[in-house]
TORTOR-520113 format. One record per atom (N, C-alpha, C): residue in three letters; atom name; x, y, z negated. Coordinates in Angstrom, 1 decimal, always signed. Example, Ala and Ser with C-alpha at 12.3 -4.5 7.8 and 13.67 -1.06 7.14 Angstrom:
2
> ALA,N,+13.2,-5.7,-7.8 .
> ALA,CA,+12.3,-4.5,-7.8 .
> ALA,C,+13.2,-3.3,-7.8 .
> SER,N,+12.8,-2.2,-7.1 .
> SER,CA,+13.7,-1.1,-7.1 .
> SER,C,+12.9,+0.0,-7.9 .
//
This chain:
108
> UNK,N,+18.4,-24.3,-9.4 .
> UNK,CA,+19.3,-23.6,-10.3 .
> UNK,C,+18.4,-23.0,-11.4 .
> UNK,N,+18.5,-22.9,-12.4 .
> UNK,CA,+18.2,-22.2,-13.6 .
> UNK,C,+19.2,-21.6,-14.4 .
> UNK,N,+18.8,-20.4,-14.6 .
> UNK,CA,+20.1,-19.9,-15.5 .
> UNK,C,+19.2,-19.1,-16.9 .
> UNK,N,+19.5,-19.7,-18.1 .
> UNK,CA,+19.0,-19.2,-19.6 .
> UNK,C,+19.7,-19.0,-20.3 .
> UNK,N,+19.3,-17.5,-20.9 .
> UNK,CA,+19.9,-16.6,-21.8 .
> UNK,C,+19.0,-16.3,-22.9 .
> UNK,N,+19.4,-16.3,-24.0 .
> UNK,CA,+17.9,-15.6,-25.3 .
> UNK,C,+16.9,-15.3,-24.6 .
> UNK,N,+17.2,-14.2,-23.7 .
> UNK,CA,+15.8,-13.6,-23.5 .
> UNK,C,+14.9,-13.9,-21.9 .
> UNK,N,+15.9,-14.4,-21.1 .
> UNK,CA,+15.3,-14.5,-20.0 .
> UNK,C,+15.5,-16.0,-19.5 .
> UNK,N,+15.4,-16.7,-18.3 .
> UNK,CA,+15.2,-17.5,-17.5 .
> UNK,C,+14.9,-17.2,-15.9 .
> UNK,N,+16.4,-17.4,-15.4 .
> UNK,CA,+16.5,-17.2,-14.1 .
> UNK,C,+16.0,-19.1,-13.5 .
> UNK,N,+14.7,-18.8,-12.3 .
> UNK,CA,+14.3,-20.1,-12.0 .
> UNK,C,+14.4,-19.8,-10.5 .
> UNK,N,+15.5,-21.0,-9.8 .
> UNK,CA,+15.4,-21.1,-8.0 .
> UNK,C,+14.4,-21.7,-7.6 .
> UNK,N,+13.4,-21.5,-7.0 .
> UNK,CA,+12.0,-21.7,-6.7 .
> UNK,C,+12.7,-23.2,-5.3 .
> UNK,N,+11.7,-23.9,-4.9 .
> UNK,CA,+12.1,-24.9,-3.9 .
> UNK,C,+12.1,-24.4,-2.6 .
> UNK,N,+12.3,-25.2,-1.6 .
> UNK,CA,+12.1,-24.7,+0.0 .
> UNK,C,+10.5,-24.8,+0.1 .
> UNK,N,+9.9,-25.6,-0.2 .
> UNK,CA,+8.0,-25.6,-0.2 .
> UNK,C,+7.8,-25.4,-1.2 .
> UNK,N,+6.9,-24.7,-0.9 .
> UNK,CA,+5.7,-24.3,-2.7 .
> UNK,C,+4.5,-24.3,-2.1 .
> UNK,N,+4.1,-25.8,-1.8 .
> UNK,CA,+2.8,-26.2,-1.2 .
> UNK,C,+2.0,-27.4,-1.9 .
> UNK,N,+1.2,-27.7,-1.6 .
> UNK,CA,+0.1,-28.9,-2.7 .
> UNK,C,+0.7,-29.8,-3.2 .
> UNK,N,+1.7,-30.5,-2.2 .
> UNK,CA,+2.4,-31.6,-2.5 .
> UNK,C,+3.7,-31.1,-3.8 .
> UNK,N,+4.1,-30.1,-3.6 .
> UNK,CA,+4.9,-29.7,-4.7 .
> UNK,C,+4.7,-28.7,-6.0 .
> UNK,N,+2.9,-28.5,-5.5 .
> UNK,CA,+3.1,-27.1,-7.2 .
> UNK,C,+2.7,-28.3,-8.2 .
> UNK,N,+2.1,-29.4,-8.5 .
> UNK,CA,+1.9,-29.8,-9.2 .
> UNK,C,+2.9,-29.4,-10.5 .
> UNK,N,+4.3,-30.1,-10.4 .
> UNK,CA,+5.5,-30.3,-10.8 .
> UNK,C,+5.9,-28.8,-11.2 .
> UNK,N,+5.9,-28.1,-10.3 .
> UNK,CA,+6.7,-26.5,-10.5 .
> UNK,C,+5.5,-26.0,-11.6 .
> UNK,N,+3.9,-26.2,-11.3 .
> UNK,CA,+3.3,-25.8,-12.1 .
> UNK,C,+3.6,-26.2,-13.7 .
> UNK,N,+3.9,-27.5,-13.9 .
> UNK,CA,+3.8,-28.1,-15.3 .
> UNK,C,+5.2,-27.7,-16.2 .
> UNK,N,+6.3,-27.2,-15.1 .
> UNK,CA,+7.8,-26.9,-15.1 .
> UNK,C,+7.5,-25.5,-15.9 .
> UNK,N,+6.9,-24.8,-15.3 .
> UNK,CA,+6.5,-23.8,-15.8 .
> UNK,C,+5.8,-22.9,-16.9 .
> UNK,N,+4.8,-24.0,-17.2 .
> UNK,CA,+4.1,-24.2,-18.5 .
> UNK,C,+4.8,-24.8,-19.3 .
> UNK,N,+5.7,-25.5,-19.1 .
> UNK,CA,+6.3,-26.1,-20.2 .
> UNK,C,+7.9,-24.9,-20.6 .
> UNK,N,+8.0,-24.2,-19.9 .
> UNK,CA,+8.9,-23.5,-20.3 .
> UNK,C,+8.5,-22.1,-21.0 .
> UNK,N,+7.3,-21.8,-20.6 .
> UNK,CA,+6.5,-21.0,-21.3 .
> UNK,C,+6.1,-21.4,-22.6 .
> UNK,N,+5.5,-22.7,-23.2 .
> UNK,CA,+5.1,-23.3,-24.3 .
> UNK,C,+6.4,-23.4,-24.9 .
> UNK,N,+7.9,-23.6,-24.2 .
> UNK,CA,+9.1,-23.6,-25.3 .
> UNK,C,+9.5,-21.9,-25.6 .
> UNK,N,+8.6,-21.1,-25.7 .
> UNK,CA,+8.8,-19.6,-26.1 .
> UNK,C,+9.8,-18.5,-24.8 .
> UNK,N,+9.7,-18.9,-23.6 .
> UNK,CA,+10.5,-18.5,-22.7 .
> UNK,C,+9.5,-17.9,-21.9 .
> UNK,N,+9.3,-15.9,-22.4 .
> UNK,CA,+8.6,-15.4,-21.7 .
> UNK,C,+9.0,-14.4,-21.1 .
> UNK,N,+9.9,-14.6,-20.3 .
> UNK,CA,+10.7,-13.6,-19.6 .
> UNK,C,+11.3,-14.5,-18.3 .
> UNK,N,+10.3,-14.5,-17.4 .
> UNK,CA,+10.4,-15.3,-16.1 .
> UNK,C,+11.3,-14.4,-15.2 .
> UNK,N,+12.5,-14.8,-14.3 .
> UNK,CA,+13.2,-14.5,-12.9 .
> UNK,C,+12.7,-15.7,-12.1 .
> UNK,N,+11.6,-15.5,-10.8 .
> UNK,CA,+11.2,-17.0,-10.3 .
> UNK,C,+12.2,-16.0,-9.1 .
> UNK,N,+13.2,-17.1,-8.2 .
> UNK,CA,+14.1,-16.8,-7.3 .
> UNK,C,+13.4,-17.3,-6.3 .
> UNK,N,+12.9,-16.5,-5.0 .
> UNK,CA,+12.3,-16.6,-4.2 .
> UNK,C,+12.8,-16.7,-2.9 .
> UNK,N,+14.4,-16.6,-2.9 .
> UNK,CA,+14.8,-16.3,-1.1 .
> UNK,C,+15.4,-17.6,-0.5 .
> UNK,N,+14.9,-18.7,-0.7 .
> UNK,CA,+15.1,-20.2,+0.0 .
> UNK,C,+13.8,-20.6,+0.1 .
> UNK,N,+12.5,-20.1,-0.4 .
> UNK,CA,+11.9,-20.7,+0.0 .
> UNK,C,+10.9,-19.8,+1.3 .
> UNK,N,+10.8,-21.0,+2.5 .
> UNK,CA,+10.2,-21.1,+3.5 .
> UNK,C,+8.9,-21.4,+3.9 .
> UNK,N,+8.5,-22.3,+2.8 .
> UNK,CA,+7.0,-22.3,+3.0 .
> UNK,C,+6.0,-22.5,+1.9 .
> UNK,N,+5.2,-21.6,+1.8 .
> UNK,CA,+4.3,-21.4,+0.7 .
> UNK,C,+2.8,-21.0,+1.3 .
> UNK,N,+1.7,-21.8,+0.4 .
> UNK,CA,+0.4,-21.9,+0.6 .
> UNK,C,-0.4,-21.1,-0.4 .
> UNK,N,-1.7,-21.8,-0.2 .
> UNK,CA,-2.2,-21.3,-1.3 .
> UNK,C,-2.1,-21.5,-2.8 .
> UNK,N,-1.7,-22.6,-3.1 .
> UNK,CA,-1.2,-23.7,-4.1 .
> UNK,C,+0.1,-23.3,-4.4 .
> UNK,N,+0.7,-22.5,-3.5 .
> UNK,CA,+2.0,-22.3,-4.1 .
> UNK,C,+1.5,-21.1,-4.6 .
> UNK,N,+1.0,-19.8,-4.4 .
> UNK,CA,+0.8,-18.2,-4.8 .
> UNK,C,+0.2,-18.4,-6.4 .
> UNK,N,-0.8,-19.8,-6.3 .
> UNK,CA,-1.5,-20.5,-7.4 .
> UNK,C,-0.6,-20.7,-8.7 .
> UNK,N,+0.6,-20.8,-7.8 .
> UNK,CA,+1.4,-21.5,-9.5 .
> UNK,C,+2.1,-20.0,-9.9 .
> UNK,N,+2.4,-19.3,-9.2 .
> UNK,CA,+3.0,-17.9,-9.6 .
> UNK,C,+1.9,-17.3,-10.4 .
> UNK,N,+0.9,-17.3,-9.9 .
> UNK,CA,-0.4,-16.8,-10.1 .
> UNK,C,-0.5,-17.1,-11.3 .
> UNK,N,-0.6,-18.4,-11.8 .
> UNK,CA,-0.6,-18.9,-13.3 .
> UNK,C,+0.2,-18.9,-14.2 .
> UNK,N,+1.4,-18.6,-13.8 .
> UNK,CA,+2.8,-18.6,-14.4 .
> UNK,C,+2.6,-16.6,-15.1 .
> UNK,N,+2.1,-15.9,-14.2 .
> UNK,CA,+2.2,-14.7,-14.4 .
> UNK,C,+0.9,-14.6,-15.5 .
> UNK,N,-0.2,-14.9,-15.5 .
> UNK,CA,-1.3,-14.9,-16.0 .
> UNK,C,-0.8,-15.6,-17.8 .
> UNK,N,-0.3,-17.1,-17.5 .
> UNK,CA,+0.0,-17.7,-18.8 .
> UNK,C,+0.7,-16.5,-19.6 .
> UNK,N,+1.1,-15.9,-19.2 .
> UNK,CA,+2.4,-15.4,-19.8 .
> UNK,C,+2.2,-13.7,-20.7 .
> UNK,N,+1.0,-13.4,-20.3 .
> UNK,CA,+0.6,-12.2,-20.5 .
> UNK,C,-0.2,-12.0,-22.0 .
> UNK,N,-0.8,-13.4,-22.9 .
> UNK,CA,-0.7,-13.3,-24.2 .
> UNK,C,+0.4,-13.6,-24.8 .
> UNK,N,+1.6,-13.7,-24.8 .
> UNK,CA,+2.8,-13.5,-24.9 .
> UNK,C,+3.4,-11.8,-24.9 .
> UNK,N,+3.3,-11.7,-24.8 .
> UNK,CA,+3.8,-10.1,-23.7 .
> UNK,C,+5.1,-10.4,-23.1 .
> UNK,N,+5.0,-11.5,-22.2 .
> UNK,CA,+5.6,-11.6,-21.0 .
> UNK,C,+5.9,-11.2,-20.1 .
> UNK,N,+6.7,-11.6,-19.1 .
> UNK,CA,+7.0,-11.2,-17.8 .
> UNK,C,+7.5,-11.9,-16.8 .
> UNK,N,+6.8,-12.1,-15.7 .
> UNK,CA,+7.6,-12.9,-15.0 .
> UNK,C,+7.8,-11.5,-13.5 .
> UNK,N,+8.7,-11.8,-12.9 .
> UNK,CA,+9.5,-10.9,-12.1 .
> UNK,C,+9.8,-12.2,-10.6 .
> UNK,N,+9.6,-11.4,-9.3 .
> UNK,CA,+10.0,-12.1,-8.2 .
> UNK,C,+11.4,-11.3,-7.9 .
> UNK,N,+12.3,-12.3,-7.6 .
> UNK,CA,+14.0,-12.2,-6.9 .
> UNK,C,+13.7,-12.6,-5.7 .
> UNK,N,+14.0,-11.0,-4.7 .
> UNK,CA,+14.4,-11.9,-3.3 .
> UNK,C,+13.4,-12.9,-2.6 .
> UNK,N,+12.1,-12.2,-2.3 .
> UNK,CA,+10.8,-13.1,-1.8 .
> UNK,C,+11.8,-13.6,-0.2 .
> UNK,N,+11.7,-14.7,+0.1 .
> UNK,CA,+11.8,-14.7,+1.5 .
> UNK,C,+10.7,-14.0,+2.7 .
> UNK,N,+10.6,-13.8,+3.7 .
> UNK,CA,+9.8,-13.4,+4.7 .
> UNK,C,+8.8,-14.1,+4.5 .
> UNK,N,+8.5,-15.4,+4.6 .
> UNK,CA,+7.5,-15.9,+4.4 .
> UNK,C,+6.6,-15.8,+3.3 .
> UNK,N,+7.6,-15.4,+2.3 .
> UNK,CA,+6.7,-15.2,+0.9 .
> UNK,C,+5.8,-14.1,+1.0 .
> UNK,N,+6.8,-13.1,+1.9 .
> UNK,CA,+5.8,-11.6,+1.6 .
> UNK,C,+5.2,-11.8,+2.5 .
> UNK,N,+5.2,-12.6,+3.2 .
> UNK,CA,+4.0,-12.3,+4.7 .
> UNK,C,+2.8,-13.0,+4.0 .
> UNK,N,+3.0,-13.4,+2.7 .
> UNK,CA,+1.7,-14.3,+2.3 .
> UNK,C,+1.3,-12.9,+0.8 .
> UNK,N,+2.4,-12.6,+0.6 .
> UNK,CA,+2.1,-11.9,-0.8 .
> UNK,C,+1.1,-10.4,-0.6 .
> UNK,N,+1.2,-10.1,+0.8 .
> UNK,CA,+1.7,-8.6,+1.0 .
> UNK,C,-0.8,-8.8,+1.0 .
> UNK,N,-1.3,-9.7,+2.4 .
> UNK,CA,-2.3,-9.8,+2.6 .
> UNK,C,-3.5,-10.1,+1.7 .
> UNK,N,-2.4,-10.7,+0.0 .
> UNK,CA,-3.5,-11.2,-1.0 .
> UNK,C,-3.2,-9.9,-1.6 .
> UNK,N,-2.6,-8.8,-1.3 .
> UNK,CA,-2.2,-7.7,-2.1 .
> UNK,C,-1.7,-8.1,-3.9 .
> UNK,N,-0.8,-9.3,-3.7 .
> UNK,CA,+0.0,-9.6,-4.7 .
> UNK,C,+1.4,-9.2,-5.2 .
> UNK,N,+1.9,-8.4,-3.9 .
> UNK,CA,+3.3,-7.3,-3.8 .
> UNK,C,+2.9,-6.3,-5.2 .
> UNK,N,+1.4,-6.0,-5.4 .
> UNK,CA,+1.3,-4.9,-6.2 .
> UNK,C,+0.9,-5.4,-7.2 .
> UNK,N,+1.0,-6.3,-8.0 .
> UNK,CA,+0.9,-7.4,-9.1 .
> UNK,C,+2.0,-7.9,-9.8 .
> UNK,N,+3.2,-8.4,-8.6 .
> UNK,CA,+4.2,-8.7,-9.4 .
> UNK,C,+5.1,-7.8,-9.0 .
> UNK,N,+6.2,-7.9,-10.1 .
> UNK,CA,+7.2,-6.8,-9.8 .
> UNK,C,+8.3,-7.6,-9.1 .
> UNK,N,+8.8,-6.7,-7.9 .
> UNK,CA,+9.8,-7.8,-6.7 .
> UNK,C,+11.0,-7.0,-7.0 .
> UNK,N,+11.8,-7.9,-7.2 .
> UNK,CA,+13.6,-7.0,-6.8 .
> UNK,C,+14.3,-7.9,-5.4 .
> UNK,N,+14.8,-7.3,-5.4 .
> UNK,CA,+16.2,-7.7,-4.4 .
> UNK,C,+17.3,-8.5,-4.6 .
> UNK,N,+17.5,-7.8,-6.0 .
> UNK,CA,+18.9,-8.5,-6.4 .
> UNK,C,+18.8,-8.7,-7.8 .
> UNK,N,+19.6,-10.0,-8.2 .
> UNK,CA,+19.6,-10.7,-9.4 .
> UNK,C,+19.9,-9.5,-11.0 .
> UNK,N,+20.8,-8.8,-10.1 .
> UNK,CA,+21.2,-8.1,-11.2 .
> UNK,C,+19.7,-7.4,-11.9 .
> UNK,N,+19.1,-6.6,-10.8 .
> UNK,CA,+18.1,-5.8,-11.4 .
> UNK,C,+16.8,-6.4,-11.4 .
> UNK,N,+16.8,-7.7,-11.2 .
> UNK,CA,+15.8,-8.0,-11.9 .
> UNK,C,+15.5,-8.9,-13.3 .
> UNK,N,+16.7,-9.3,-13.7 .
> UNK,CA,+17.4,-9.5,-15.1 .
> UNK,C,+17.2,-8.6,-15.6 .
> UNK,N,+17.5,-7.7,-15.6 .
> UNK,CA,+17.5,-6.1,-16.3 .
> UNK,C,+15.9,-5.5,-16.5 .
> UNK,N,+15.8,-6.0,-16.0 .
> UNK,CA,+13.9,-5.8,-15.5 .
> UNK,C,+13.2,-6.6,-16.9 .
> UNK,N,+13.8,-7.8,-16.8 .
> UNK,CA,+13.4,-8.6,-18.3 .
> UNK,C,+14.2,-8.5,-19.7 .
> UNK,N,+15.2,-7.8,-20.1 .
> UNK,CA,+16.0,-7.3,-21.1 .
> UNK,C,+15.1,-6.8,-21.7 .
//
């Protein structure tokens, strides 16, 4: 699911965000950034399994975005996410909400 407005881009992240899959999400991502879309919502609560390769593409997604004065924002990490986010101390890098509303509002 994707949902775009002027200023933001709400993105439903997959059930894997592992080697076999960031390729794609990565290039998804850069290319939405290169069409002037710097106000990332990546929706995090379906996905179940994430690696290194997956934190890699957030990682880059958040990085690309910052000569821009961008933002990308995590919705709703699943368990699995923060059990991976919390150990690379990445919780304190991106900004996490809960709920769609406030984290839309987060990129307004």
């Amino acid at each position: 699911m994707s949902l775009q407005t002027s200023h933001h881009q709400l993105i439903t992240l997959p059930v894997r965000m592992s080697r076999a899959e960031t390729p794609t999400l990565r290039q998804q991502l850069a290319t939405l950034i290169a069409e002037g879309r710097h106000q990332l919502v990546l929706d995090l609560h379906q996905v179940r399994h994430i690696d290194a390769s997956g934190l890699s593409v957030l990682l880059s997604a958040y990085f690309a975005l910052q000569p821009h004065g961008g933002r990308l924002v995590l919705l709703s990490p699943s368990a699995e996410v923060r059990a991976r986010l919390v150990p690379a101390r990445l919780h304190r890098l991106f900004e996490v909400y809960e709920d769609a509303d406030s984290a839309l509002a987060a990129c307004a």
